[in-house]
KEKE-3310 file (N, C-alpha, C; in steps of 0.2 Angstrom, whole numbers, plus 5000, padded with zeros to 4 digits):
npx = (4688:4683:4688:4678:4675:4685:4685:4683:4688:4680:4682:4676:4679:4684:4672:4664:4659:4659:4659:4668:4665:4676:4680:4695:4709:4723:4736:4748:4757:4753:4743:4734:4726:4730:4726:4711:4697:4682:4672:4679:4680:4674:4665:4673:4674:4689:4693:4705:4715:4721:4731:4745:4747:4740:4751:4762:4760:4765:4778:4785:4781:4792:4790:4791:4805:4809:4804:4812:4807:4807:4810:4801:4790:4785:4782:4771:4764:4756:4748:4734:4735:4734:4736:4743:4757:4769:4763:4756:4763:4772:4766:4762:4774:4779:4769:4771:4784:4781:4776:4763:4748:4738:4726:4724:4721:4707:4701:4695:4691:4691:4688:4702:4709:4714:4707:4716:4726:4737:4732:4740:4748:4744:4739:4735:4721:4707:4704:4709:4711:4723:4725:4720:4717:4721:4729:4740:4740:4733:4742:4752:4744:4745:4759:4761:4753:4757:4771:4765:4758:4746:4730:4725:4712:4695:4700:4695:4686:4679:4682:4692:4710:4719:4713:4709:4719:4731:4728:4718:4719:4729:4726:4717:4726:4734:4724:4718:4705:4689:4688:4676:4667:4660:4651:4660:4663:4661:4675:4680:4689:4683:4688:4686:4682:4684:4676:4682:4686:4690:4700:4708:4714:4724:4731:4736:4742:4751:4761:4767:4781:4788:4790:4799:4795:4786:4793:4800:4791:4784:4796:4798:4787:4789:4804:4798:4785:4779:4775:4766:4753:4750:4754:4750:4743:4737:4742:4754:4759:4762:4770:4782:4785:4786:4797:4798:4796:4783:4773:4760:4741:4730:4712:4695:4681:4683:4692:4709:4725:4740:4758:4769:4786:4797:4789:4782:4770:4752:4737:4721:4709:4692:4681:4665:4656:4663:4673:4686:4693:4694:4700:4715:4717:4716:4724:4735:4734:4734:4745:4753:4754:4756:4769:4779:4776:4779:4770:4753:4740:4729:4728:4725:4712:4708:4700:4692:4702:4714:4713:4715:4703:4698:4699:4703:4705:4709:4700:4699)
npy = (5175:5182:5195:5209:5205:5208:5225:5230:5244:5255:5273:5286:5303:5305:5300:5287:5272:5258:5244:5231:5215:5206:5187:5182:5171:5167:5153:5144:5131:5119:5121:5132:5144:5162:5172:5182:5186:5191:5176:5164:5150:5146:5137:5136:5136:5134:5137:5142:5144:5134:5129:5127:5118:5107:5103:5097:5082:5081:5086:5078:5064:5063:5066:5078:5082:5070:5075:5086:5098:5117:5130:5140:5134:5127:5137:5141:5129:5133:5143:5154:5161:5177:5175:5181:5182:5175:5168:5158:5151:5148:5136:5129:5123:5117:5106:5100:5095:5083:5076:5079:5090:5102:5098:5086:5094:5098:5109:5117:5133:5151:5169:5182:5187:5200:5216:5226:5222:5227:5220:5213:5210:5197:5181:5178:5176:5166:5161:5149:5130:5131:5145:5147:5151:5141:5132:5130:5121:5111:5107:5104:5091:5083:5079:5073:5062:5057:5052:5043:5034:5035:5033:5047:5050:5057:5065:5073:5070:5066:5052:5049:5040:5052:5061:5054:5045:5054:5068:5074:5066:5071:5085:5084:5077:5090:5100:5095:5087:5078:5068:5059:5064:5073:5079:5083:5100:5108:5115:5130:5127:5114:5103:5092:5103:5105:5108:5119:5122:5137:5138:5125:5128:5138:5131:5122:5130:5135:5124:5119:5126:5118:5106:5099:5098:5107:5118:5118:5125:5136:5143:5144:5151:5161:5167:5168:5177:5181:5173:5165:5172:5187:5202:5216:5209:5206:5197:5194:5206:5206:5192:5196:5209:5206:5197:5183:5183:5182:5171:5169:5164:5168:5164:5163:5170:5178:5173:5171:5164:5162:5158:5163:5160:5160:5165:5153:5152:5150:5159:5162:5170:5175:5185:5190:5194:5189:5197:5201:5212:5216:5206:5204:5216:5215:5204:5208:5220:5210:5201:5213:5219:5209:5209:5205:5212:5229:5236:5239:5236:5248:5257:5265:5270:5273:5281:5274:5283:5285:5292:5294:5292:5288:5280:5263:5254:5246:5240:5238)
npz = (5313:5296:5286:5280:5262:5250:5241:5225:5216:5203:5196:5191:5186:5199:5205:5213:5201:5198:5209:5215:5222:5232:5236:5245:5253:5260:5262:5271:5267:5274:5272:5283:5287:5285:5280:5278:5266:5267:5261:5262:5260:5252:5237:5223:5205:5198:5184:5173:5182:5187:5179:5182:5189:5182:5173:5182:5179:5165:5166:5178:5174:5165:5155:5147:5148:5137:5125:5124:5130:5128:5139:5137:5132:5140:5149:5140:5142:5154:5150:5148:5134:5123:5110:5101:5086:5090:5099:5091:5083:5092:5098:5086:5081:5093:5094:5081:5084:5094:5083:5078:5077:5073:5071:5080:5092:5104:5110:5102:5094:5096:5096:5096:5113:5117:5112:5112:5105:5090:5072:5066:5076:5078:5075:5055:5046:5049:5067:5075:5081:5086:5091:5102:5118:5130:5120:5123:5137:5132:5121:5130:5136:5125:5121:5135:5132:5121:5124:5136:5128:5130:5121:5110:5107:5111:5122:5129:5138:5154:5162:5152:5152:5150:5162:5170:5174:5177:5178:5185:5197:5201:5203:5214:5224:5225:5229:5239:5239:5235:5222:5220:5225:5218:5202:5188:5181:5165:5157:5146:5134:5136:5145:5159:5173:5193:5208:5220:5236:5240:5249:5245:5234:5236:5244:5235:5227:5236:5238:5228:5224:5230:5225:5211:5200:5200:5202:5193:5183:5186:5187:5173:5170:5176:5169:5156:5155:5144:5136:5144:5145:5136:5128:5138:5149:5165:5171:5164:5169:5182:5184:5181:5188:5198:5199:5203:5217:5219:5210:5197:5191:5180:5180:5171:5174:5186:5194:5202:5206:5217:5220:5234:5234:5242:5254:5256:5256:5249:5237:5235:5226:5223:5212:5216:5204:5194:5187:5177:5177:5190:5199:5191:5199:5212:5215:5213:5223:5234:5234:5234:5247:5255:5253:5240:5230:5221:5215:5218:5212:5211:5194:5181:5169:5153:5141:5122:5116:5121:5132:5149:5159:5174:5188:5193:5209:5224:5238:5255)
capx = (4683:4686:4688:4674:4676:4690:4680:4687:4681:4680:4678:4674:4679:4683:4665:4662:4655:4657:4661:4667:4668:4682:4684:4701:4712:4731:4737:4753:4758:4750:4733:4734:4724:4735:4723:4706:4693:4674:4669:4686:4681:4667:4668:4674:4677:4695:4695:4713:4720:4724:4734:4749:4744:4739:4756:4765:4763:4769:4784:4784:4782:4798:4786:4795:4812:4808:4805:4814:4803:4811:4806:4795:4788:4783:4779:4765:4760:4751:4746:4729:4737:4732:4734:4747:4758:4772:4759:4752:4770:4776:4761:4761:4780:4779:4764:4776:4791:4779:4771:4755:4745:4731:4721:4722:4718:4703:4700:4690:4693:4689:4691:4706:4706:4713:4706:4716:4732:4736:4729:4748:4751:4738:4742:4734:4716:4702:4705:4711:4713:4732:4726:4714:4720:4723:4730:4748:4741:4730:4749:4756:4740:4747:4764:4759:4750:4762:4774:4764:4759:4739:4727:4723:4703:4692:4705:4689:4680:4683:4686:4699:4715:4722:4711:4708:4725:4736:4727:4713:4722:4735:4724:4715:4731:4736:4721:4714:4697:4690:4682:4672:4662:4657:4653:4665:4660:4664:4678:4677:4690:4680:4692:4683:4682:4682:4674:4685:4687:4697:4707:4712:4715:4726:4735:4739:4747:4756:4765:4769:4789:4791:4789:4805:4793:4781:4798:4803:4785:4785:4804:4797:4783:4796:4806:4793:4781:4774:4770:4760:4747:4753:4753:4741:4738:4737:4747:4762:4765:4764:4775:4787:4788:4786:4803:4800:4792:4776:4770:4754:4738:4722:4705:4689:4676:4687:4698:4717:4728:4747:4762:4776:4789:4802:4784:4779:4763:4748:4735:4716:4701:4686:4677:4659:4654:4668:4674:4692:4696:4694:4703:4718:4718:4714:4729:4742:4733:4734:4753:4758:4749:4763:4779:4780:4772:4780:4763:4745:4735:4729:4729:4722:4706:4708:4695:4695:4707:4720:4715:4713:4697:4696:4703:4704:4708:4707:4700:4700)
capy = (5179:5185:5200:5206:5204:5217:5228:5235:5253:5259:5277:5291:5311:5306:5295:5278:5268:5252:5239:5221:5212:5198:5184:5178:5167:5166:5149:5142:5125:5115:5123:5133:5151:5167:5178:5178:5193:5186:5168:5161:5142:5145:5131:5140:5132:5137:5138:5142:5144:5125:5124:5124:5110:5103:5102:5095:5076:5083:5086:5071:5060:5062:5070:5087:5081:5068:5079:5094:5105:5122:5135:5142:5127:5123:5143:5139:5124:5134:5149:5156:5165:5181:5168:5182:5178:5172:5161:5152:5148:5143:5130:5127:5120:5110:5099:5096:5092:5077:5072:5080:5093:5106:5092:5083:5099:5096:5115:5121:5139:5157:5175:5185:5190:5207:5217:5231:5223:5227:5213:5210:5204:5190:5175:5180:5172:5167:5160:5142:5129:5135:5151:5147:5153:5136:5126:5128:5118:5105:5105:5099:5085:5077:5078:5069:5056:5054:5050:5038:5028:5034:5038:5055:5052:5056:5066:5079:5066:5062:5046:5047:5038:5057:5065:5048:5043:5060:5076:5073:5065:5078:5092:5081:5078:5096:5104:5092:5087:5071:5071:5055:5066:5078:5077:5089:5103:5108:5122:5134:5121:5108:5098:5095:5107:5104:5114:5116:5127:5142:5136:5123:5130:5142:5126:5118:5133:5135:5118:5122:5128:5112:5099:5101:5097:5114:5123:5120:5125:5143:5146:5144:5158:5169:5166:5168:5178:5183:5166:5162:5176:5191:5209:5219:5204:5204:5190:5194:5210:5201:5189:5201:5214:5199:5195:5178:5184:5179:5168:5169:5163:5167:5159:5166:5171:5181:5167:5172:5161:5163:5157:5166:5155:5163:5163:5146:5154:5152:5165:5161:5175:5176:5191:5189:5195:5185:5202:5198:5220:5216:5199:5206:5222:5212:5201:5214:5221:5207:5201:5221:5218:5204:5211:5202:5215:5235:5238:5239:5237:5253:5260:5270:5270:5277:5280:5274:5287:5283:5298:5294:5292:5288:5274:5254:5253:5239:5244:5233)
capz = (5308:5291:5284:5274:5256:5246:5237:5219:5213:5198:5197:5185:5186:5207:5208:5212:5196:5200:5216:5213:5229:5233:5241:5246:5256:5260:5269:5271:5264:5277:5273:5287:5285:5288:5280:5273:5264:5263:5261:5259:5259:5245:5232:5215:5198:5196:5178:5170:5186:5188:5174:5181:5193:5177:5171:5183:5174:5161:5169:5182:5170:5159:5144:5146:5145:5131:5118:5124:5129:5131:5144:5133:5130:5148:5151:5137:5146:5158:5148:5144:5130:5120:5103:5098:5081:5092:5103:5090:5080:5096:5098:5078:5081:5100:5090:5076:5085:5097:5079:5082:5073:5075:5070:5088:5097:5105:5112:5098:5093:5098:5094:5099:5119:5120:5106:5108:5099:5080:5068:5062:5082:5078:5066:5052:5045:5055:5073:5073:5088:5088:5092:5107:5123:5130:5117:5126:5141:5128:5118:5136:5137:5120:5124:5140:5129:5116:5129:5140:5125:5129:5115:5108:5106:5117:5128:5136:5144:5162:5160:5147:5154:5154:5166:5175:5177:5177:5178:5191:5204:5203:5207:5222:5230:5226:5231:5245:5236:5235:5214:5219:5228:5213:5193:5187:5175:5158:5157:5139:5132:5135:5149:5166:5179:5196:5212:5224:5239:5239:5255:5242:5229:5239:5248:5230:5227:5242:5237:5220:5223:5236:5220:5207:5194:5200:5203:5187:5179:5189:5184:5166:5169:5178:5162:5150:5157:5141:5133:5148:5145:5133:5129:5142:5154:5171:5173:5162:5174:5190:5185:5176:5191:5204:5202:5206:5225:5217:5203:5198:5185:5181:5177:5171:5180:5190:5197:5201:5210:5215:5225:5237:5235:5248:5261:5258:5255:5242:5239:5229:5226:5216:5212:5214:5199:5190:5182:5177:5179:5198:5198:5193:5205:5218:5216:5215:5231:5240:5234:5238:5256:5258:5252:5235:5224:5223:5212:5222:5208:5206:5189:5175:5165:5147:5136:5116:5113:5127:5138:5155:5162:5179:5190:5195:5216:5229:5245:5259)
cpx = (4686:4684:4683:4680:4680:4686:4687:4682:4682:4677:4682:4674:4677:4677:4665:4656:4654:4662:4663:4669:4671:4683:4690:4704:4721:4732:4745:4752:4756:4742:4730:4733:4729:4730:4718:4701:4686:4675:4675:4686:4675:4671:4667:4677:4683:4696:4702:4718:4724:4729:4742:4750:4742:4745:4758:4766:4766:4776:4787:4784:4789:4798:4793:4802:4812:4809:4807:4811:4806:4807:4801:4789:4781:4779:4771:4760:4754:4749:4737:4731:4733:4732:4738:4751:4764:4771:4760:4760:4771:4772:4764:4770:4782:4775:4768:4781:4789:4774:4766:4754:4739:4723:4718:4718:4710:4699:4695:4693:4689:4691:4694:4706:4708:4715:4709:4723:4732:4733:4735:4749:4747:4743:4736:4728:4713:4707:4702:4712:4720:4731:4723:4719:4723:4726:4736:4746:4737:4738:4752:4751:4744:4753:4766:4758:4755:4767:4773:4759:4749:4734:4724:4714:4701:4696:4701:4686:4688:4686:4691:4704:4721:4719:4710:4714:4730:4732:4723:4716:4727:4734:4720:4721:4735:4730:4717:4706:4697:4684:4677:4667:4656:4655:4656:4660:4665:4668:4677:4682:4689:4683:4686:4687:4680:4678:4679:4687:4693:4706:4710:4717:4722:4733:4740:4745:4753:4764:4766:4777:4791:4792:4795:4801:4790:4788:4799:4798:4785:4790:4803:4792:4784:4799:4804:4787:4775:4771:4765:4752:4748:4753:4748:4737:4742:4746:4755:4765:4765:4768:4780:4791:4789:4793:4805:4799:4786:4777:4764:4749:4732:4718:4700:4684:4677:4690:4704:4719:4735:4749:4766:4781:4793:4798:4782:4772:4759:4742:4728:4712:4697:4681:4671:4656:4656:4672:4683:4696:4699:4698:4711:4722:4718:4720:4735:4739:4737:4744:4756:4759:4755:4769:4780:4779:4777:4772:4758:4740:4729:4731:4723:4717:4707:4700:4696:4703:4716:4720:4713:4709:4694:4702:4702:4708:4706:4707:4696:4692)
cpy = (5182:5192:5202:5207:5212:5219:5233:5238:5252:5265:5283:5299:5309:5303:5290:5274:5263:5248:5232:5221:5204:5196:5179:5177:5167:5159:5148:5133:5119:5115:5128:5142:5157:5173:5178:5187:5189:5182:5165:5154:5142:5138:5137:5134:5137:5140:5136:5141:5140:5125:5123:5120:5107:5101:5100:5087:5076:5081:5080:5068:5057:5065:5075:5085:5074:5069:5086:5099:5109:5126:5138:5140:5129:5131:5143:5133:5126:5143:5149:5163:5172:5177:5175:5177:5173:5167:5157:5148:5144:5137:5123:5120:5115:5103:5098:5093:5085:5075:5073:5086:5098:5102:5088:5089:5099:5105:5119:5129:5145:5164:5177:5188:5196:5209:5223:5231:5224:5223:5212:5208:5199:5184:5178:5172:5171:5163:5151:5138:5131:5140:5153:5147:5145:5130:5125:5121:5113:5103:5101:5092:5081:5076:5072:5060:5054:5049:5044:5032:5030:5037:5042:5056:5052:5059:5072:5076:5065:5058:5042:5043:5047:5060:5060:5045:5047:5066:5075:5070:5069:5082:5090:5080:5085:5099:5104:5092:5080:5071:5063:5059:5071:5072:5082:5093:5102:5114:5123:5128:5114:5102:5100:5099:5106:5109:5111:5124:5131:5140:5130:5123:5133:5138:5123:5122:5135:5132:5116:5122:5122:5107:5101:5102:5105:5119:5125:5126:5132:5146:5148:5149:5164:5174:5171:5170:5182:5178:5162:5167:5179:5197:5212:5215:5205:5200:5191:5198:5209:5196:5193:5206:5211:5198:5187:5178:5179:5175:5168:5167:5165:5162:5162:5164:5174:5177:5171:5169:5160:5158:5162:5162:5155:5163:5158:5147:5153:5155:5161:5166:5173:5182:5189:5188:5191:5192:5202:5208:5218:5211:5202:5213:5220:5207:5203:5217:5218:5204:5208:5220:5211:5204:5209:5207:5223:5238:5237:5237:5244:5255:5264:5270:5273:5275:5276:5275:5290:5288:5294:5298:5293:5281:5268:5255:5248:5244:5237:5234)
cpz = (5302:5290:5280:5266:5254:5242:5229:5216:5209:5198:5192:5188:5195:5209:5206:5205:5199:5205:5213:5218:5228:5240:5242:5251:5256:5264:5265:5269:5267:5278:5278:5285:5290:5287:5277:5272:5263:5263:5259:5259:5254:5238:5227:5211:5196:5189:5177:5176:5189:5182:5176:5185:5187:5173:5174:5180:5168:5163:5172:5178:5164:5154:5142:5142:5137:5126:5119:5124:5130:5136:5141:5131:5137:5152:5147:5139:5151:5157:5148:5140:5125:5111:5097:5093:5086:5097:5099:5085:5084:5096:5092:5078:5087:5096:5084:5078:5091:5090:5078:5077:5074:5075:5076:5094:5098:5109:5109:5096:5096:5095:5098:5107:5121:5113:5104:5106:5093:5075:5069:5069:5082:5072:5061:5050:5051:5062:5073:5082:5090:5092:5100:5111:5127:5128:5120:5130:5135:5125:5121:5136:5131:5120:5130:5136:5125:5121:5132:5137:5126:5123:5115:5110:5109:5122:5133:5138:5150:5163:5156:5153:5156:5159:5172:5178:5180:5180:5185:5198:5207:5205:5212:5226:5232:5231:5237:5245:5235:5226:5215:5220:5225:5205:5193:5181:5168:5157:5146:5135:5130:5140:5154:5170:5185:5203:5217:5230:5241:5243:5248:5236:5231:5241:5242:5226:5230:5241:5232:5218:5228:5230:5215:5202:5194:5200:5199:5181:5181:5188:5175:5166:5171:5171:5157:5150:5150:5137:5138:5148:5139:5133:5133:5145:5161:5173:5169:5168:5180:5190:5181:5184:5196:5205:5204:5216:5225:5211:5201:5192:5187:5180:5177:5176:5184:5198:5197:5208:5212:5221:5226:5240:5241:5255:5261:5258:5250:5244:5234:5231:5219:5216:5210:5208:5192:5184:5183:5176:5187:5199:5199:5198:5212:5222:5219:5221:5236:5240:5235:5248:5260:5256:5246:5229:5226:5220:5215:5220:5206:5199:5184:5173:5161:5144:5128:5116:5118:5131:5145:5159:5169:5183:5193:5203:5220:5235:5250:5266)
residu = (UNK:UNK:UNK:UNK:UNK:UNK:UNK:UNK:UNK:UNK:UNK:UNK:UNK:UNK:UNK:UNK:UNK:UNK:UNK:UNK:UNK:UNK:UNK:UNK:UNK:UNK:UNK:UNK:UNK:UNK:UNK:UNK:UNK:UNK:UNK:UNK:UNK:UNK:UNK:UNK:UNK:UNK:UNK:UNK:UNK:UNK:UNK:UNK:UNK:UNK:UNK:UNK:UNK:UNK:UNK:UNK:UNK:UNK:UNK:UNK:UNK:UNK:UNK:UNK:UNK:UNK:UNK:UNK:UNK:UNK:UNK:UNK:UNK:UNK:UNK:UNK:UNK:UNK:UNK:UNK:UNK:UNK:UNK:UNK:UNK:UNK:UNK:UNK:UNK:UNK:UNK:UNK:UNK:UNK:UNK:UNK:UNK:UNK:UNK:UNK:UNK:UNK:UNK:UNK:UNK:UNK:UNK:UNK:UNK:UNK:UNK:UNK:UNK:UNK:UNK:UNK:UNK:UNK:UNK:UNK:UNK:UNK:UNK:UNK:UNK:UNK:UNK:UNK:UNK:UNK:UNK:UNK:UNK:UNK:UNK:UNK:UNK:UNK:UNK:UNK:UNK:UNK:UNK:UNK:UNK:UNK:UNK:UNK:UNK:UNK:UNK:UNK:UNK:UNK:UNK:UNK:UNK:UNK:UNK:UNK:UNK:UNK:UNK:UNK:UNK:UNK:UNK:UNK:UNK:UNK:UNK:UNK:UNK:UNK:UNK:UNK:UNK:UNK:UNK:UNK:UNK:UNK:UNK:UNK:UNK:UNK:UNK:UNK:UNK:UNK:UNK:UNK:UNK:UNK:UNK:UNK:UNK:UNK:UNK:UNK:UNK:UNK:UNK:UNK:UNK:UNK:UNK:UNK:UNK:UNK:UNK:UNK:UNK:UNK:UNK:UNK:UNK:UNK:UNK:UNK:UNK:UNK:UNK:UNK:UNK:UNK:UNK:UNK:UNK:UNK:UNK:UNK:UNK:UNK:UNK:UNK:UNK:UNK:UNK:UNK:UNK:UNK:UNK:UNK:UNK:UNK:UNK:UNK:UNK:UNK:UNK:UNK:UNK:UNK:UNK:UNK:UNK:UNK:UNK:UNK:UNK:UNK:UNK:UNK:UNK:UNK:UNK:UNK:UNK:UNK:UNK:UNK:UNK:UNK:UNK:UNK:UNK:UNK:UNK:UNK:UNK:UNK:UNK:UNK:UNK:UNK:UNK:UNK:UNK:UNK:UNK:UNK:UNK:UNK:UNK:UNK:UNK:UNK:UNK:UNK:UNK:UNK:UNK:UNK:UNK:UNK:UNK:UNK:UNK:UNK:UNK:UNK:UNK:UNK:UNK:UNK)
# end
């Protein structure tokens, strides 16, 4: 029987404001449940959280090495970055050195996603597909194409030769889904998205540090942990203070996904509400709750003016 769902507060002058409820899952490499909070086989659209399972053809395939991707590189392959000036340079120069251009980029654009950096940390001008939080992992998809010789157009349909031949069957035999059995969605991006239950999700993670290709791709967000997210994210300080115990990614909607390489363990939640405050609080919980984490996810609430308001806690 599961646990119920982890509940994250939020609360103001010692009073509860607000609850996000979570459900999450731990299994081990064989899929095998160790620990579960609420509905822990619900189908959720993973969002970002796949991407570094969306990298691994990259890798496998030879691309990476190729055109010399550097760590940086490959830590940006599975980023949803803040489109900081050091993101989008780095992008701006991967697609130049595979022949490629902001012009391929199929991701479209967006406004900046944490609004409380300077302007001058941004690239300057409006918000460009460089700048979208996903073009690292799109950079990795032409990269791939360049490489295996498939053409560029058309690379967000299903159907393409990339999602048809590479992407898609690599998050089915990661995540133990079958995509006949679905249509896929459409993530913000515009690549499909598929539903997949947390256990899998969980599992794909699990077997992640067992692949040289995934090992390599985790070693690059260790690394590089602030070109996989950036200033003020989640995910840079979990993989920053992790140490390499944990590795971890988000996805919208209040998606977060990791592995614990040394346990042979992977871990999936989704916050009901999809409220990405509770996502990552819930994370660091849950990797504290297994030794990986020194951090619990508690922390602060400021107002505007950097006073501290109240607090962010996981309770189980």
């Amino acid at each position: 029987m599961s646990n119920p769902p982890l509940q994250v507060e939020l609360t103001r002058a010692g009073i509860g404001e607000s609850v996000h409820l979570v459900d999450a899952v731990v299994v081990d490499v064989e899929g095998r449940v160790q620990q579960t909070w609420g509905d822990f086989s619900r189908l959720t659209l993973p969002r970002s959280a796949t991407k570094p399972l969306q990298a691994l053809p990259l890798v496998e395939t030879g691309a990476a090495d190729a055109f010399n991707l550097s760590t940086v590189e490959l830590s940006m392959a599975c980023a949803s970055h803040n489109g900081e000036a050091a993101h989008v340079s780095t992008v701006e120069a991967w697609l130049a050195k595979v022949g490629s251009g902001q012009q391929d980029l199929a991701c479209a654009s967006h406004s900046h996603s944490e609004p409380r950096l300077k302007a001058d940390d941004y690239c300057s001008g409006l918000p460009t597909p460089v700048s979208n939080n996903c073009s690292g992992k799109h950079s990795g998809f032409i990269t791939l194409m360049r490489h295996e010789g498939v053409e560029i157009d058309g690379y967000l349909d299903p159907e393409h030769p990339l999602h048809r031949d590479y992407i898609t069957p690599m998050l089915a035999e990661m995540c133990h889904f079958d995509p006949a059995a679905q249509a896929p969605g459409i993530d913000g991006c515009g690549v499909p998205v598929w539903a997949i239950p947390l256990t899998g999700l969980a599992t794909g993670w699990a077997n992640l540090p067992g692949r040289p290709a995934g090992r390599r791709l985790l070693d690059a967000m260790i690394a590089e942990p602030f070109y996989m997210a950036g200033t003020g994210r989640s995910c840079t300080r979990i993989n920053t203070e992790g140490q390499g115990r944990a590795v971890v990614k988000t996805g919208a909607e209040g998606v977060f996904c990791g592995t614990l390489p040394d346990q042979g363990l992977g871990m999936a939640l989704k916050v009901h509400d999809g409220g990405s405050r509770a996502s990552g609080a819930a994370a660091a919980w849950l990797l504290h709750q297994l030794g990986a984490l020194d951090f619990d996810g508690t922390d602060e609430v400021t107002n505007h003016a950097g006073r501290v308001v109240g607090e962010i806690r996981v309770r189980a």
